[in-house]
N, C-alpha and C positions, 0 to 999 in steps of 0.2 A: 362856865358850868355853874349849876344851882350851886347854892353856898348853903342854903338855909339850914341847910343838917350839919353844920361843920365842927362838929363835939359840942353838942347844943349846952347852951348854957357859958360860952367863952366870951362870945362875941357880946351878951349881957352885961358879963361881969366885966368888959375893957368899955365899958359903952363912955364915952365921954373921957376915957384916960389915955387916946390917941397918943401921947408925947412919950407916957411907959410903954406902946404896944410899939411903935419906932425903935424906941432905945432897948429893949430887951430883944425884939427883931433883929435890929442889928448884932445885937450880942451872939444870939445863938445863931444865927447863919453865917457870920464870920471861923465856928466853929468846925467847919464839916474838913478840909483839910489838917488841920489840928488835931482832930482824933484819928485821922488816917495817918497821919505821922506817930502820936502816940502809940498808935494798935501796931504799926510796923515792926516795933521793941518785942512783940508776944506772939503773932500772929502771920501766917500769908495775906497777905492783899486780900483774897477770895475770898479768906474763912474768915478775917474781919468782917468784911460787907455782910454778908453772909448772916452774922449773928449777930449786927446790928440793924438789918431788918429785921431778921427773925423777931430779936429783942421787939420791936417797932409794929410788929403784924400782931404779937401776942397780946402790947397791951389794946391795939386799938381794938381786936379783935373784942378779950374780955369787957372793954367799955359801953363798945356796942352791945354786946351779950346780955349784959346787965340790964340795959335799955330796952332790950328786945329789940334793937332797931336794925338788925342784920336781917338781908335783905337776898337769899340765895337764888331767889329767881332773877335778880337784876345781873347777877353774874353769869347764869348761862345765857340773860337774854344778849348779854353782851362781851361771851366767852373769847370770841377773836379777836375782839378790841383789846380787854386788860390782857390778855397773853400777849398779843405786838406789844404792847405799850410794857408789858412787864418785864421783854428781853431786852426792849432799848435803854429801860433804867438801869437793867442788872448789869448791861454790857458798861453803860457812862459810868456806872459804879464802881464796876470794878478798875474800869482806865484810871479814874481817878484817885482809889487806892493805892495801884498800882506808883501814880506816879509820884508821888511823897519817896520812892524809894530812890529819885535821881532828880529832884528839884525841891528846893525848900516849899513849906507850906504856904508865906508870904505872895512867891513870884508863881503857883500856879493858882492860885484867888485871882491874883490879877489878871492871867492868863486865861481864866476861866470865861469872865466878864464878854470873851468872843461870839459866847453863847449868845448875845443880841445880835451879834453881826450874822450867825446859822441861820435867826430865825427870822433875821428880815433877808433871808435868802432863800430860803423855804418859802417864806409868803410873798415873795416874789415871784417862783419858778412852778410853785408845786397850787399852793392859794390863789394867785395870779391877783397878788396885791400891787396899788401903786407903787412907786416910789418917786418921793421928792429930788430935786437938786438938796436939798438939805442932807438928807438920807443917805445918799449918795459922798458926799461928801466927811459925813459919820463913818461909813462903812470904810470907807477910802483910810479913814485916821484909825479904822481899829485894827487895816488889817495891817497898817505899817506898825503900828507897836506891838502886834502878835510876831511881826517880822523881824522885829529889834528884839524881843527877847527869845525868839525861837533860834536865832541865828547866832547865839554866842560862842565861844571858843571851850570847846570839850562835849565829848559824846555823849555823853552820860545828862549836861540838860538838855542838850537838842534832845535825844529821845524823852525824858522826861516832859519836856515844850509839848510835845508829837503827841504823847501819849494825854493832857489837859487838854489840846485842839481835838483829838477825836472823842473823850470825854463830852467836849463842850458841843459838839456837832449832834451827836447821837443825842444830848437831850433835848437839844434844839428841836431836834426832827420827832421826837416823842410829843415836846408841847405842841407841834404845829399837827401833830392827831389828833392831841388831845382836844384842838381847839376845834379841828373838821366833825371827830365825831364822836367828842364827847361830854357836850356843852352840857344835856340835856340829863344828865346823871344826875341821880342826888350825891351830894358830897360826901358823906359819911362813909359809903357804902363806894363810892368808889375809892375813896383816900385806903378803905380796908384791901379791897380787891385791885388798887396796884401795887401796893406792898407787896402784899402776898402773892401774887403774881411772879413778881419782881425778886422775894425771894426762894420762890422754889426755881427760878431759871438760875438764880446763887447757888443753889444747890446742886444744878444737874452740871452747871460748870465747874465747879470747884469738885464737883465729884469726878467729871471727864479727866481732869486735870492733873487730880491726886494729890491738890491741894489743901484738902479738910483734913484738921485734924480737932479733936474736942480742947476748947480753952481749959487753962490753968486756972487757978484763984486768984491770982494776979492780975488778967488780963480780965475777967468778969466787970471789975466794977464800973472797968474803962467802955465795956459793952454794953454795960445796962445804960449808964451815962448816955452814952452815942445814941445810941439808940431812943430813949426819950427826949434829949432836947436835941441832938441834929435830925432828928427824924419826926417825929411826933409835933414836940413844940413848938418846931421851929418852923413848919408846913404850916400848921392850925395859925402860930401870928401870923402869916404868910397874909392867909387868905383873910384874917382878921382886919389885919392894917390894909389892905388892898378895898374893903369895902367901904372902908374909912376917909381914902387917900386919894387924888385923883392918880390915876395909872400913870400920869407920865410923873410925879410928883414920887410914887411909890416907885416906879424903876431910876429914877435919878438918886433917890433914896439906897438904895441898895448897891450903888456905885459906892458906898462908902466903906462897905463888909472889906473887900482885901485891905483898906487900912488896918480894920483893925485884928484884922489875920494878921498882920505885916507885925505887928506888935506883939498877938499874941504868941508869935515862930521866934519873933528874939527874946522876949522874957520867958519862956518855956524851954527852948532848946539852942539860944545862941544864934541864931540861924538871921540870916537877914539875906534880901534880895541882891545883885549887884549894881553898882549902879548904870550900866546899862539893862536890867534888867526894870530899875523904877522909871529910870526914860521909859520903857517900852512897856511899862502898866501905867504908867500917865498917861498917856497916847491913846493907848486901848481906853481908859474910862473916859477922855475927852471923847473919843467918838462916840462911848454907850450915850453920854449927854447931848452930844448932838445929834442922833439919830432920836433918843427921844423926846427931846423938845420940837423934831420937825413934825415927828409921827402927830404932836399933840398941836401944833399948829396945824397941820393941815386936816385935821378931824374938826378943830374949830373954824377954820375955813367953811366944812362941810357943812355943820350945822345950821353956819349963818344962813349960807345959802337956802338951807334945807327952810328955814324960817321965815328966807323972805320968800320963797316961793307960797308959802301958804296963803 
């Protein structure tokens, strides 16, 4: 998808400090379980997500406003698009609120990470992409350590396991939309139009549900927080570092967030993985590595070829 609108004026000001847009990348995406644990202390699962896009729709909203750069006919022209794509976030959002409430924050980061393995199954079954012996053998390692940590002794994190794997599927199958149709968007205006999307489907479920209720002053600061840097900040370096980075370079890169989620769950609340649970997010991020250095081999493969034919 275009980037060039991507909160104009970011990608400027990181122009040449690639090793801060990594290092604070990593900082604020290892974050996104970590507020869903904190908000658990104040909040349902639903009315957290909820107000930490809302929080996340308001300012992007106002930034573009400012700019004038909202764009409302790009929304109806492509009204069924952010509505699918906005219930598949609301839904992975709320699983994955949800599931802080039966697995520590550390062991579903790592759990999370399967989200490579969705989406090279997506673009295998649904895109009708290749797949290597490489690939294959990636997928094969992530889905045994999704197995070793989904398979531990007591209900409460198999269902939590359960509830991170279907998190992690549903946004798989959102980017692999995102990628069929909706390359062609300007960024700005779509970043605004799937939040917002995203959370008014927060809203109609948490409203079905009987889950909303209005936060406290307590719970607010932890909301505004979330909301700007797991959601704003953390999207905008996203696509910052991703232009910077080579793709397979930027997803081997981001294998390294559940560390330090793993850190930030026992210096924040005690909390640490088991160690059948760190076998079985090892495993899982050996494979995201191998499925992405083959994805990046065999694109360079292509190339060559593609060069000497000419």
């Amino acid at each position: 998808m275009s980037e060039r609108a991507a909160l104009p004026g970011v990608g400027q000001r990181f122009a040449g400090s690639a090793p801060l847009v990594v290092a604070v990348l990593l900082l604020v995406d290892s974050l996104h379980y970590v507020f869903a644990r904190i908000l658990r202390n104040y909040l349902p699962p639903m009315t957290s997500a909820l107000f930490v896009l809302g929080v996340a729709t308001v300012e992007t909203a106002v930034f573009l406003g400012i700019r004038r750069q909202i764009r409302w006919a790009i929304f109806r022209q492509h009204a069924r698009f952010f509505l699918s794509v906005g219930l598949m976030v609301a839904l992975a959002t709320a699983l994955s609120y949800t599931s802080v409430k039966y697995v520590d924050p550390g062991t579903a980061s790592l759990l999370g990470q399967t989200s490579t393995l969705f989406a090279l199954l997506f673009g295998l079954f649904w895109l009708h992409e290749n797949m290597s012996v490489g690939e294959w053998l990636g997928a094969g390692v992530t889905l045994l350590g999704a197995f070793i940590i989904g398979f531990q002794p007591g209900d409460y994190l198999r269902l939590g396991s359960l509830l991170v794997l279907g998190s992690a599927a549903i946004y798989a199958l959102h980017a692999a939309v995102v990628k069929r149709f909706g390359g062609d968007i300007e960024f700005g205006n779509f970043f605004l139009f799937r939040i917002g999307s995203t959370t008014l489907f927060l809203l109609l479920l948490g409203a079905g549900g009987g889950a909303l209720i209005w936060p406290g002053r307590v719970a607010w600061p932890f909301l505004l927080l979330g909301g700007t840097v797991d959601v704003v900040i953390s999207r905008v370096l996203y696509y910052v570092a991703l232009r910077r980075l080579r793709m397979s370079f930027h997803a081997i890169l981001l294998t390294l967030s559940p560390v330090i989620t793993v850190l930030w769950s026992l210096a924040l609340f005690g909390e640490r993985p088991s160690v059948q649970g760190l076998v079985g997010g090892t495993a899982v991020i050996l494979g995201v590595i191998i499925v992405t250095r083959s994805k990046q081999k065999a694109r360079n493969r292509l190339e060559k070829r593609g060069k000497s034919g000419l």
